[in-house]
VOGU-3710 file (C-alpha; in Angstrom, 3 decimals, decimal comma):
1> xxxxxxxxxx> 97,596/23,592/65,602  99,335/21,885/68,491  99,221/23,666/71,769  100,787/27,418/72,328  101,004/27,398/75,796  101,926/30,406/78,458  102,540/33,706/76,137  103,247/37,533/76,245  102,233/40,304/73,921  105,561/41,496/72,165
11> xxxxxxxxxx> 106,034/45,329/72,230  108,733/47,105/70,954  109,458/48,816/74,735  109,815/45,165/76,449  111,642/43,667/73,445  114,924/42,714/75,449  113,012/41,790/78,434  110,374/39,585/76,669  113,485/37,622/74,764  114,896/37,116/78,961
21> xxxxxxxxxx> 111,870/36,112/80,198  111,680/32,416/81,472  108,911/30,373/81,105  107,450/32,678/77,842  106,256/29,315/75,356  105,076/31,720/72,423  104,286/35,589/71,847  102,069/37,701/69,897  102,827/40,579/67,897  100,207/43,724/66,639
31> xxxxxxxxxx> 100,069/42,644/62,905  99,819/46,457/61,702  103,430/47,086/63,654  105,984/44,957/61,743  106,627/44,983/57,952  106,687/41,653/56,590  110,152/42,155/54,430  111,605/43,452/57,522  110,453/41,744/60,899  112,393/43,531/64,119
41> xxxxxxxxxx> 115,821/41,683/65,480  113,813/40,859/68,457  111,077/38,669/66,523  113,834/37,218/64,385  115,793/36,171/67,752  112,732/34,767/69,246  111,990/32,717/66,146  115,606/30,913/66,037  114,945/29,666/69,338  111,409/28,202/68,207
51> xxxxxxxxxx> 109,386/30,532/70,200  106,289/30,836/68,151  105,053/34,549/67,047  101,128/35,164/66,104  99,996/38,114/64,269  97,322/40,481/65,937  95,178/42,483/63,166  93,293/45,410/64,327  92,760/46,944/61,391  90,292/44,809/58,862
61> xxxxxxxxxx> 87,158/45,879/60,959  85,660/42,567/59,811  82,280/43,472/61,888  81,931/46,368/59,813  79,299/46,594/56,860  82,032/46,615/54,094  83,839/44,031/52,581  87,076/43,001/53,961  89,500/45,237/52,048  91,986/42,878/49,715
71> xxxxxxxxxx> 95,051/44,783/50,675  94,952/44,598/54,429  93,879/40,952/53,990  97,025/40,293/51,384  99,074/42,123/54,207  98,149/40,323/57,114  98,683/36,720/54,749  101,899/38,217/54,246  103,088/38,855/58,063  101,459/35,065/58,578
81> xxxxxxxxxx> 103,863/33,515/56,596  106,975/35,662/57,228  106,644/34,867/60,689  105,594/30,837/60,222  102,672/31,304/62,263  99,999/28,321/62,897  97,263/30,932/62,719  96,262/34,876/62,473  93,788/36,806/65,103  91,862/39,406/64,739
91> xxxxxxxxxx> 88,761/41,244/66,382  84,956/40,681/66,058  84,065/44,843/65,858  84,194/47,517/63,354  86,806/50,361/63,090  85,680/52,846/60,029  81,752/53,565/58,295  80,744/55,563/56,068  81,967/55,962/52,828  79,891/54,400/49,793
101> xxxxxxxxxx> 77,983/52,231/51,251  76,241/54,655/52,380  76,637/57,925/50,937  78,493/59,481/53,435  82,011/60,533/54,996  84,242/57,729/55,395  84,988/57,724/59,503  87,846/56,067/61,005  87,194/55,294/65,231  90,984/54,099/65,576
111> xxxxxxxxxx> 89,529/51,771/67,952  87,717/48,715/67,913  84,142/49,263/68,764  80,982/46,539/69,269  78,917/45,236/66,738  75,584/45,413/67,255  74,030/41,514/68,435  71,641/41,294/65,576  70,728/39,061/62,727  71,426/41,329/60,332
121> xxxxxxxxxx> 74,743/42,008/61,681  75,558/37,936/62,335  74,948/38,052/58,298  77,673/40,721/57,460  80,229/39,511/60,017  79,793/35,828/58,595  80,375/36,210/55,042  83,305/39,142/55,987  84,769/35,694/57,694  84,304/33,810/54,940
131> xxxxxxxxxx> 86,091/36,047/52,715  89,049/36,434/55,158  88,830/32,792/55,272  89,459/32,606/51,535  92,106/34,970/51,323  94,341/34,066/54,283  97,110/31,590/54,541  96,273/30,360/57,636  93,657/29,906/60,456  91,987/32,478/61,638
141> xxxxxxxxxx> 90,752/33,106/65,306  88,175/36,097/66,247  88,288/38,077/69,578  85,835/39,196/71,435  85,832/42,895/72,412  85,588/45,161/75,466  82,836/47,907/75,366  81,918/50,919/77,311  78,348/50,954/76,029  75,545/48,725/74,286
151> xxxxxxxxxx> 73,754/49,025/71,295  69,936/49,110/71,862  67,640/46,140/71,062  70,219/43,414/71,083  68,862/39,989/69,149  71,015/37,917/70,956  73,535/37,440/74,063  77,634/37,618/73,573  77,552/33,741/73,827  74,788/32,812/71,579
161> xxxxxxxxxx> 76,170/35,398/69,162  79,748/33,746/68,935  78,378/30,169/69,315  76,326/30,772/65,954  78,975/32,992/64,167  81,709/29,215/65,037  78,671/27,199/63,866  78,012/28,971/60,731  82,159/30,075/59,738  84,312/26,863/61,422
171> xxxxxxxxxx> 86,185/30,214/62,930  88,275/29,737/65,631  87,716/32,151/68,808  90,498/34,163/70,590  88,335/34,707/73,999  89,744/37,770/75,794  88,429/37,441/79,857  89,513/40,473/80,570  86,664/41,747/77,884  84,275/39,319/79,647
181> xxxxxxxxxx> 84,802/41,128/82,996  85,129/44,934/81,576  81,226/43,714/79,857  80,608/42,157/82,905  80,544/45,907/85,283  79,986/48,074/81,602  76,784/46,141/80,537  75,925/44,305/83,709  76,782/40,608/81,177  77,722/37,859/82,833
191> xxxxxxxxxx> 81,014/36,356/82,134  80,037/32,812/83,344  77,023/32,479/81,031  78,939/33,332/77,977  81,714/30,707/79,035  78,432/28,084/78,970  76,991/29,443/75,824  80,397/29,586/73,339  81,613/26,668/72,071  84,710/26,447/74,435
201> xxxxxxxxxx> 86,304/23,324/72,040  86,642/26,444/69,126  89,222/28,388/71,236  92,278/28,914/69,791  93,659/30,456/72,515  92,966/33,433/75,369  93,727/37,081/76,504  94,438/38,095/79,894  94,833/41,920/80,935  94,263/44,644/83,095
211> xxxxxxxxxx> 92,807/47,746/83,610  91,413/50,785/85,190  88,047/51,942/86,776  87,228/55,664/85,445  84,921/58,246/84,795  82,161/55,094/86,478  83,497/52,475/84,116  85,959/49,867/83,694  88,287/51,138/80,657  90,683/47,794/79,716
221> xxxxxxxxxx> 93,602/49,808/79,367  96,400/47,032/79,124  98,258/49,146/81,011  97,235/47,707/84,859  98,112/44,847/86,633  95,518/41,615/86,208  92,797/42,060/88,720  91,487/39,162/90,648  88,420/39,001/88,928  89,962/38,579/85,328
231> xxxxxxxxxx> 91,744/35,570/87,269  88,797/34,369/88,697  86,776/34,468/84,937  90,220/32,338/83,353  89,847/29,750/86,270  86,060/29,407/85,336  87,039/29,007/81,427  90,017/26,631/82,061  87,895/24,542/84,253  85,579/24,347/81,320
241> xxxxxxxxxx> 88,365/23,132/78,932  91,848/23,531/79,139  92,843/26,423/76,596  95,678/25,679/74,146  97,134/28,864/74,674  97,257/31,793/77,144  98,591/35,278/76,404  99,142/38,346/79,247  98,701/41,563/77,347  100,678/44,820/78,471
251> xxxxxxxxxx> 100,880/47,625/75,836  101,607/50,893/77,883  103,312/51,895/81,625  105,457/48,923/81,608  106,636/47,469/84,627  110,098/45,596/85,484  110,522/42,611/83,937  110,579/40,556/87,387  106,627/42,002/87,946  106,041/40,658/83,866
261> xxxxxxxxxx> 107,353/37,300/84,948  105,288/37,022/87,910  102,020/38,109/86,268  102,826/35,343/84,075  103,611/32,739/87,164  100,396/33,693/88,261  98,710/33,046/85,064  100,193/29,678/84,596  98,875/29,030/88,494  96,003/29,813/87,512
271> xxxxxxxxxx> 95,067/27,617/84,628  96,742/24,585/86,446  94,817/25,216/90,078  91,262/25,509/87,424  92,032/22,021/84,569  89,932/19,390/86,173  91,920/16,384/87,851  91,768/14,010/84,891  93,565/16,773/82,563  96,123/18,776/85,189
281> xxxxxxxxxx> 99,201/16,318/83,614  97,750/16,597/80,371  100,226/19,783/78,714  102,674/19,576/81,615  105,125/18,604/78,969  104,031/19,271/75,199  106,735/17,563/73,461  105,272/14,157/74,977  101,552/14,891/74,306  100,015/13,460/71,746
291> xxxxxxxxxx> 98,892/15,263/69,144  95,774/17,459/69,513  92,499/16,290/68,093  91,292/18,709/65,395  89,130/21,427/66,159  85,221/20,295/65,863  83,065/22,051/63,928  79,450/22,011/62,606  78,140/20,377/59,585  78,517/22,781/57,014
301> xxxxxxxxxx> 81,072/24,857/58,026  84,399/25,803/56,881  88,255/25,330/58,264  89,550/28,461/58,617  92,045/29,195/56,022  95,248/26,074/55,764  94,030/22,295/54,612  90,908/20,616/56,246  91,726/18,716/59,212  91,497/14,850/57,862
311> xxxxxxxxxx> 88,581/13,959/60,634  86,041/16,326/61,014  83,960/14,577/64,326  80,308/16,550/64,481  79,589/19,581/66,202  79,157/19,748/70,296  75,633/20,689/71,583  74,939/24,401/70,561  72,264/26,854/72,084  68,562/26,644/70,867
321> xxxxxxxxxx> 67,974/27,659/67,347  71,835/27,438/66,378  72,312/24,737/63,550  74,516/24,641/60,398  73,392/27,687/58,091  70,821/29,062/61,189  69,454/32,447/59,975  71,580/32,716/56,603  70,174/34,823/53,789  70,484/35,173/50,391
331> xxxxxxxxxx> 73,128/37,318/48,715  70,478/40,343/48,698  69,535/39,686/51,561  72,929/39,956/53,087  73,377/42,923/50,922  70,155/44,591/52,128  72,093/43,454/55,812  75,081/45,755/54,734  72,881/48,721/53,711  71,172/49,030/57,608
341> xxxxxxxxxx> 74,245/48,235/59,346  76,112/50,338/57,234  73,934/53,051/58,258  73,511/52,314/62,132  77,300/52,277/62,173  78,101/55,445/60,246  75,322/57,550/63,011  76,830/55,817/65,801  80,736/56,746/64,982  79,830/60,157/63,201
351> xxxxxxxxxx> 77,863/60,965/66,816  81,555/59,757/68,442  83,603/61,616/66,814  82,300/64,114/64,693  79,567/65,420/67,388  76,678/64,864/65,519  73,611/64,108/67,728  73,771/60,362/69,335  70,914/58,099/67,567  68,357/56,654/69,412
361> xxxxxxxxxx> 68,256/54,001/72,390  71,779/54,570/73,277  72,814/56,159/76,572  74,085/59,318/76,156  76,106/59,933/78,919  78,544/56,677/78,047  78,348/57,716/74,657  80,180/60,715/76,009  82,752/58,785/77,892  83,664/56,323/75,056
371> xxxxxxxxxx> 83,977/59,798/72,761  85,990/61,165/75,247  88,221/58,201/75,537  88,290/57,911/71,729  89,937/61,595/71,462  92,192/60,672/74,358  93,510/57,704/72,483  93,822/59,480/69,067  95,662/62,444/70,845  98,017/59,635/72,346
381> xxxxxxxxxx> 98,501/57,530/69,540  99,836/60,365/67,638  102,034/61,771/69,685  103,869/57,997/69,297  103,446/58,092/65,923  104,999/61,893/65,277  106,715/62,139/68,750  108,176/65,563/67,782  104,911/67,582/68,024  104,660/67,432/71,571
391> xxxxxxxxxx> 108,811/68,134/71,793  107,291/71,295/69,658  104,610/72,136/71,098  105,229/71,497/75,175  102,363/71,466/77,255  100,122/72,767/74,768  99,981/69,700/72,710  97,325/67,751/74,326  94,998/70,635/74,782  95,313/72,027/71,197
401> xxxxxxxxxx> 95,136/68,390/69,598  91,617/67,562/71,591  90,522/71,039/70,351  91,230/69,941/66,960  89,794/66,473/67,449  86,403/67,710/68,240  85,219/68,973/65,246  88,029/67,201/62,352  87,007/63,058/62,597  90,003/61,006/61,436
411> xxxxxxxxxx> 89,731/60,001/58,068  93,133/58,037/56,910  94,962/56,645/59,382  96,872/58,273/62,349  99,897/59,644/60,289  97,925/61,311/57,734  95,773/62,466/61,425  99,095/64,302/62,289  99,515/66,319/59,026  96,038/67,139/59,009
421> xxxxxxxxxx> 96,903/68,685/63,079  99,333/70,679/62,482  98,324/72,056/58,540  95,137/73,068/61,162  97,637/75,021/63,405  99,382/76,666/60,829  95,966/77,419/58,369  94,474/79,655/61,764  98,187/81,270/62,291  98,941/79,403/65,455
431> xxxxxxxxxx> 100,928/78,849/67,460  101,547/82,214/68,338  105,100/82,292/69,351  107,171/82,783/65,860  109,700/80,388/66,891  107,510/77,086/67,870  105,808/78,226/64,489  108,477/77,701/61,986  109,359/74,426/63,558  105,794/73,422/63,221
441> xxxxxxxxxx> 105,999/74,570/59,637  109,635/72,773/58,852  108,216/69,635/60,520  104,889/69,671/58,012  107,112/70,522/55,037  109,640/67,929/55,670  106,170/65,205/55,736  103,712/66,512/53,277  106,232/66,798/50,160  105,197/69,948/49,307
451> xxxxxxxxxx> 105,421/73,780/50,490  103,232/75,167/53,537  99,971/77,192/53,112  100,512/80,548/51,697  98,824/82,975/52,921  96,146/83,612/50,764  95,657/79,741/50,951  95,586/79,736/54,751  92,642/82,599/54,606  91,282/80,510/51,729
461> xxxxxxxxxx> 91,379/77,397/53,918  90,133/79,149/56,958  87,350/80,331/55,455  86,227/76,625/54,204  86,557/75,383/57,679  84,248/78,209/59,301  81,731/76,968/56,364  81,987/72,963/56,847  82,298/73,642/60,957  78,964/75,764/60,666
471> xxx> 77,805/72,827/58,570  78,180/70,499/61,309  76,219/72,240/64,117
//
């Protein structure tokens, strides 16, 4: 993979403005928003003109304790290779538990959320790789996440952690420094020791972003201006090694295009001020560079997805006790891995979103703000995804949707969230003005195939959820 160069997130909002842009060498798209059969104008434009598109999963929860499911793997291959993309990203975290595994309701967070920095955890996320790795068409990079809160009794530090996962996978790493400094003031980390811990000569390319302090932590909303700080943690890593690729991230309150293209002067400032004298000339112009040297990688390990580079030089210096096949168990033992991370996970999100009582050594209070912010986001992401429920319901939407959220976990996805909302509504006879009512009830017919509740199946209904509600307290 040569190199990518200065980039923007594609959103469907800044479509027009992204394709105007000057100076934008590649962009990145959210995998789970484009169908592969039918990419968007915009993409299609943008790939006549060369400008390279990457796919962004958030969906395959790799860090979780299941398997990677086949379909959303097939899928992402899919939107890889419609697009001719050199690689596919996704996120080191999980997004769903239960289920199965372990005998219990299957959660969805809609959000990414940290893996806990343990051995058995490093086992499950490495062989979740290596089956991604197998199944996609092309390379795949890992990001690291932003986190409001820590699990208890960590194993190892954010560095050491990816430096062994690269060392034991060949996976590339999509390092996100606006994560490093939201970790940095959420979980007192510090963003220069994981820059001198991770194999920097794995990065695929990097993240930039902003976002807001709130509620007495930093929430990377993507919806801020870069702060200084975020600068000042991509000037450390490019004066470390000079990244093939940076991306600016904006996904909500976008601002003119002119403020876009300066973030992105600023960005590309940046990264030239920070590459080290001998280099600064090195990617000033791409098409006369030579060709990159492949990615090295440890004895052992495997190319992620696409053919194996024909030189495969040995590994840099890792940390202490990091080596080719460090820690790695048997199959039952990474099986027995699954089990207790399986479990850890499921208490964690059912105490986030289903209220149950938060398990032990985490801090309660910013268990409360993530489970907050978690409703917040659901409430949000719905109201994009059926944008007529708040025409419907007004003012009362947000209110009545958090009310719903706090006892009814998601369980299948955000539209499926929707129908569940308003069948809720309707089931306790609300809302109460007859008009806003039948709307509510057109809208639900016209999206669940099949007639409304009755009434004998709304006090039938009504009745189960006083019963599984009780059940929950």
């Amino acid at each position: 993979m040569g190199e990518l160069g200065i980039g923007i997130g594609w959103r469907p909002e800044i479509a027009a403005a992204v394709e105007a842009l000057p100076g934008v060498d590649w962009v990145e798209v959210v995998a789970e928003n484009i169908c592969a059969g039918h990419l968007p104008d915009s993409l299609v434009r943008l790939r006549e003109r060369g400008v390279t598109v990457v796919p962004h999963g958030v969906s395959l929860g790799l860090g979780g304790a299941d398997r990677p499911d086949p379909e959303r793997l097939a899928a992402l291959g899919e939107k890889a290779t419609a697009l001719g993309a050199p690689l596919v990203t996704e996120h080191i975290a999980f997004v769903r538990a239960g289920g199965p595994l372990t005998a219990t309701p299957l959660l969805e967070a809609g959000h990414l959320l940290p893996v806990p920095r343990t051995r058995d955890a490093l086992d499950v996320l490495c062989e979740n790789v290596r089956i991604a790795q197998d199944a996609l068409p092309v390379p795949l990079a890992l990001e690291n996440i932003a986190a409001l809160f820590a699990w208890p009794d960590q194993e190892m530090t954010e560095g050491r952690f990816l430096a062994e996962l690269v060392e034991r996978t060949g996976v590339r790493l999509l390092i996100d420094v606006a994560n490093l400094h939201t970790n940095h003031l959420n979980r007192g980390e510090d963003p220069a020791r994981a820059l001198a811990e991770l194999p920097v000569e794995a990065i695929a390319y990097v993240h930039v972003a902003g976002g807001i302090e709130r509620d007495g932590v930093w929430h990377d909303t993507h919806a801020h201006p870069v702060p200084e700080p975020v600068l000042g943690i991509l000037a450390d890593l490019a004066s470390r090694v000079s990244p093939p690729g940076v991306l600016l991230e904006r996904d909500d309150r976008f601002p003119p295009a002119e403020e876009l293209a300066s973030e992105l002067a600023t960005i590309r400032a940046t990264v030239s001020a920070a590459r080290p004298a001998d280099r600064r000339g090195a990617s000033v112009d791409r098409a006369a560079a030579p060709a990159k040297a492949p990615l090295l990688i440890g004895a052992g390990a495997r190319v992620s997805g696409g053919p194996m580079p024909a030189a495969v030089a040995p590994s840099p210096p890792v940390p202490e006790a990091i080596g080719a096949g460090a820690g790695e168990g048997t199959d039952a033992d990474v099986g027995e891995a699954r089990q207790r991370v399986g479990v850890a996970q499921a208490a964690l999100l059912s105490a986030l979103v289903a209220g149950t009582p938060v398990p032990e050594g985490f801090d309660q209070r910013r268990l409360g703000v993530q489970a907050r912010a978690l409703a917040a986001k659901r409430a949000g992401v719905v109201a994009k995804v059926a944008p007529e429920l708040p025409e419907i319901l007004g003012e009362a939407y947000r209110p009545a949707f958090l009310a719903y959220a706090r006892s009814r976990p998601m369980t299948a996805g955000y539209r499926r969230d929707a129908l569940a909302f308003v069948e809720h509504l309707l089931v306790a006879g609300r809302p109460e003005d007859p008009v806003v009512r039948r709307r509510l009830t057109r809208w639900w017919q016209e999206r669940a195939g099949t007639r409304p509740p009755g009434r004998a199946s709304r006090l039938v209904r009504a009745a189960r959820e006083v019963l599984v509600g009780g059940g929950r307290r």
